[in-house]
DRENZA-740454 format. One record per residue (C-alpha): residue in one letter; chain; x, y, z. Coordinates in steps of 0.2 Angstrom, whole numbers. Layout:
% DRENZA-740454
<node residuo="a" cadena="A" xx="X" yy="Y" zz="Z"/>
...
END
This chain:
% DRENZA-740454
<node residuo="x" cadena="A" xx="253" yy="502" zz="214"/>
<node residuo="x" cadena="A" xx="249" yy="492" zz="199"/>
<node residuo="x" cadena="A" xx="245" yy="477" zz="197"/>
<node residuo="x" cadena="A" xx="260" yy="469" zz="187"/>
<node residuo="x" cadena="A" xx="271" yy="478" zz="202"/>
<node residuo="x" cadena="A" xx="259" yy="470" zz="214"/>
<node residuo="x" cadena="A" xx="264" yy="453" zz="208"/>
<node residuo="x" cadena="A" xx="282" yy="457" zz="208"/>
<node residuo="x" cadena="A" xx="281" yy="462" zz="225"/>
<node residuo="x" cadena="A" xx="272" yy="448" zz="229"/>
<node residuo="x" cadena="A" xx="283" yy="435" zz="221"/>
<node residuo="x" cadena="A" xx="298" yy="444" zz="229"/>
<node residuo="x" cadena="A" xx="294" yy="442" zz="246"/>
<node residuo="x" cadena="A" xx="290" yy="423" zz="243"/>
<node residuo="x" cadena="A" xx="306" yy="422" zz="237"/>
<node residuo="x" cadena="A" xx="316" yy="429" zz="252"/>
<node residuo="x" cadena="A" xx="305" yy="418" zz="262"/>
<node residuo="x" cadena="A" xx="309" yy="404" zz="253"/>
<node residuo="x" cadena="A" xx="328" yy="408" zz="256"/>
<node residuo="x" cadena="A" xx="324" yy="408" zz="273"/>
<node residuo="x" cadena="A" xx="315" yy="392" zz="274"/>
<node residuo="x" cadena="A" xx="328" yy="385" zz="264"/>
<node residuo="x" cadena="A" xx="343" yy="391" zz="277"/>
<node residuo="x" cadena="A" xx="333" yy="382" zz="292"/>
<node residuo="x" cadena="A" xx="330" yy="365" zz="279"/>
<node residuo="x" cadena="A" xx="347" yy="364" zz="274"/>
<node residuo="x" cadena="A" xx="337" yy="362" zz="258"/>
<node residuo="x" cadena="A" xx="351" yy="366" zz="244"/>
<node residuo="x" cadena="A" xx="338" yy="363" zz="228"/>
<node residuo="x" cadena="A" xx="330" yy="379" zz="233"/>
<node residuo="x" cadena="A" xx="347" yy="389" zz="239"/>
<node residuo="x" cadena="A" xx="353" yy="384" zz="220"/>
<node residuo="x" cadena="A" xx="338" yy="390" zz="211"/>
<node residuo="x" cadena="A" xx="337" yy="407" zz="223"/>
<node residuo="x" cadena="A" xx="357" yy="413" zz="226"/>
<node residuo="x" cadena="A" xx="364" yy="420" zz="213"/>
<node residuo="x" cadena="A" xx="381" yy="413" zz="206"/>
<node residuo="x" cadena="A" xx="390" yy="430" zz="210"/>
<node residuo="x" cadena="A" xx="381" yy="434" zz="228"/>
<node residuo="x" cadena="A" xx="391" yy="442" zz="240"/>
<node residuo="x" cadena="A" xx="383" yy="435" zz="258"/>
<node residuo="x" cadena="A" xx="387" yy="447" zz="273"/>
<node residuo="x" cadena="A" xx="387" yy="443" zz="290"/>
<node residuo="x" cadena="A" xx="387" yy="457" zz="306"/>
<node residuo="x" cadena="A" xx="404" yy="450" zz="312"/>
<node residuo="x" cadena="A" xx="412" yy="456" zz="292"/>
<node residuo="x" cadena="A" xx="409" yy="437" zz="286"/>
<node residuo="x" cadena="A" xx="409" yy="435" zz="268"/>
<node residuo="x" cadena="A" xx="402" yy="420" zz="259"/>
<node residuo="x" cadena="A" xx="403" yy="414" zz="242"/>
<node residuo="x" cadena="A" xx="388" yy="405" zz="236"/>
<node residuo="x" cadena="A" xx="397" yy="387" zz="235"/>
<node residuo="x" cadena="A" xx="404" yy="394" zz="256"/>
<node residuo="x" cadena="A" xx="386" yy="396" zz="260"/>
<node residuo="x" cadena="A" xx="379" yy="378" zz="254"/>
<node residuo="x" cadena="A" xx="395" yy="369" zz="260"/>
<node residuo="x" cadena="A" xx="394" yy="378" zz="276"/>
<node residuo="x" cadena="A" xx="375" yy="373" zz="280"/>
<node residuo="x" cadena="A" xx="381" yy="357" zz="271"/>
<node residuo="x" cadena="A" xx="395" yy="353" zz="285"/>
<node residuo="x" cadena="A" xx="389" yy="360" zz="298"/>
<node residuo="x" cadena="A" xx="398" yy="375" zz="303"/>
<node residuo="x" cadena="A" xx="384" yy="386" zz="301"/>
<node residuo="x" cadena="A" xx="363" yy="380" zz="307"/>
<node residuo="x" cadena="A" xx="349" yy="392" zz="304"/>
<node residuo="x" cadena="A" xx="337" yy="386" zz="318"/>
<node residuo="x" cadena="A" xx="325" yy="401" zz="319"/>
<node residuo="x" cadena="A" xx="322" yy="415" zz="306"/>
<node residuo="x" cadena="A" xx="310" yy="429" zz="310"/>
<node residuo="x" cadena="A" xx="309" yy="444" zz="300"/>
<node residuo="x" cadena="A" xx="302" yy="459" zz="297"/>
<node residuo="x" cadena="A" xx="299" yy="469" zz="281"/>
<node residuo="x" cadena="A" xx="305" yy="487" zz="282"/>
<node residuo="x" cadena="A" xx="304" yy="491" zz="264"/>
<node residuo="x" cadena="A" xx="306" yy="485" zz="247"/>
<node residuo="x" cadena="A" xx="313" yy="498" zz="231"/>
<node residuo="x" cadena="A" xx="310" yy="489" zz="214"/>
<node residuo="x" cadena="A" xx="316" yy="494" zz="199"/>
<node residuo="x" cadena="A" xx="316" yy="484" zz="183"/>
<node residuo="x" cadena="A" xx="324" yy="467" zz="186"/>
<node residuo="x" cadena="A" xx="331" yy="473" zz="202"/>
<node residuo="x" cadena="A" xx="326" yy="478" zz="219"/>
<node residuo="x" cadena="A" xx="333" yy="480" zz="238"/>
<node residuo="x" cadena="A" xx="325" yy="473" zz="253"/>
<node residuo="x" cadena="A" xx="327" yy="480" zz="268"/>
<node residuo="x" cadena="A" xx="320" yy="471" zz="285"/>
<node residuo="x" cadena="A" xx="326" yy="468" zz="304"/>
<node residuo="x" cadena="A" xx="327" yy="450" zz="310"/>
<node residuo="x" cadena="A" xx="329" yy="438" zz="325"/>
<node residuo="x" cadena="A" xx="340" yy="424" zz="319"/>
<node residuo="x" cadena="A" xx="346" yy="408" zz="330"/>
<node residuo="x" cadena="A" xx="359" yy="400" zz="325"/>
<node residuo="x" cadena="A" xx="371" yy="387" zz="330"/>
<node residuo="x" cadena="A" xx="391" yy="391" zz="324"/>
<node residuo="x" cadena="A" xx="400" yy="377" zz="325"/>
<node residuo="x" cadena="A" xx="389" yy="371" zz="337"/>
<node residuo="x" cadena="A" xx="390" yy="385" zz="350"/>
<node residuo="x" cadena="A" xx="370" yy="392" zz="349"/>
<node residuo="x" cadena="A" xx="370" yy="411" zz="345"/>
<node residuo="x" cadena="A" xx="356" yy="425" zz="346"/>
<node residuo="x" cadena="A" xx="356" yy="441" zz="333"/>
<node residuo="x" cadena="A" xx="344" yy="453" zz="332"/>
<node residuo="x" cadena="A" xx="348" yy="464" zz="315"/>
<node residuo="x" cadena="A" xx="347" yy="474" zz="301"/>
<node residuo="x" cadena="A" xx="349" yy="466" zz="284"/>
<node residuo="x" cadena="A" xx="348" yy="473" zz="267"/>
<node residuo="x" cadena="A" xx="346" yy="461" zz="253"/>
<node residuo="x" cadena="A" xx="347" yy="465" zz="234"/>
<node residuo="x" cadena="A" xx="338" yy="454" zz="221"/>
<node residuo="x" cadena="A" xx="338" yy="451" zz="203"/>
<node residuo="x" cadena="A" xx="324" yy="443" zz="193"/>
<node residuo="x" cadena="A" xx="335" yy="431" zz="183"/>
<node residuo="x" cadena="A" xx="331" yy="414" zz="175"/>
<node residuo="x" cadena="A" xx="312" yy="417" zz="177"/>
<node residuo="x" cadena="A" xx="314" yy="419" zz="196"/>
<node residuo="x" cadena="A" xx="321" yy="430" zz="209"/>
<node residuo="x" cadena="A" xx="339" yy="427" zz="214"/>
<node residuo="x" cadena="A" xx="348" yy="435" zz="229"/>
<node residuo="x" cadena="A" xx="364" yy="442" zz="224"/>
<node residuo="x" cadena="A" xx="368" yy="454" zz="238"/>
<node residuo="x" cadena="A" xx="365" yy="455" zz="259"/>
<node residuo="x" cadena="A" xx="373" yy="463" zz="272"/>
<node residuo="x" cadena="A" xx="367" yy="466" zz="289"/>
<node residuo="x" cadena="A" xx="374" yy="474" zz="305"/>
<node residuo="x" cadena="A" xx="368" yy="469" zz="323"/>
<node residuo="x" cadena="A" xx="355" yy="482" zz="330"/>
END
């Protein structure tokens, strides 16, 4: 691996842990710098967001990310794109009732604006 494509891995994976971070903080500065305008955010259960659903709904309440922990199972880059692929145990409260997942989740990101912007997850419960 090169080096210029260790960086971008490397800066990549800050950036989805940073989007993480950012779900359990409620922290909307970094969400609006790391989702892209246009994201399409899946849930398990067929729950779309939009980017302005998924700040207004950590925003209001209906959805707290309490505990993220992932794990890598493979990146793909190419050019200013790339997939993510990782399993995760999320807790979460939804409208206040605490939930457990454990999933699959495949993210796609594009390096726009001189930083990595999430414009794509789905997951499926394993």
């Amino acid at each position: 691996m090169s080096l210029l494509a260790q960086t971008d891995s490397l800066s990549l994976k800050k950036a989805v842990a940073d989007f993480n971070k950012a779900l359990i903080a409620k922290d909307t500065v970094v969400l609006k710098k790391v989702v892209h305008e246009k994201i399409t955010y899946g849930h398990s259960n067929g729950w779309i967001q939009s980017k302005q659903d998924l700040i207004a709904d950590l925003y209001n309440g209906k959805i707290s990310y309490n505990v993220i922990d992932q794990y890598f199972d493979g990146m793909v880059m190419e050019g200013n794109m790339a997939s993510v692929r990782e399993t995760a145990n999320i807790n979460v409260e939804m409208n206040g009732k605490p939930l457990q997942f454990k999933l699959k989740i495949l993210q796609v990101w594009v390096y726009k604006k001189k930083c990595w912007q999430l414009i794509s997850r789905q997951s499926v419960k394993i």
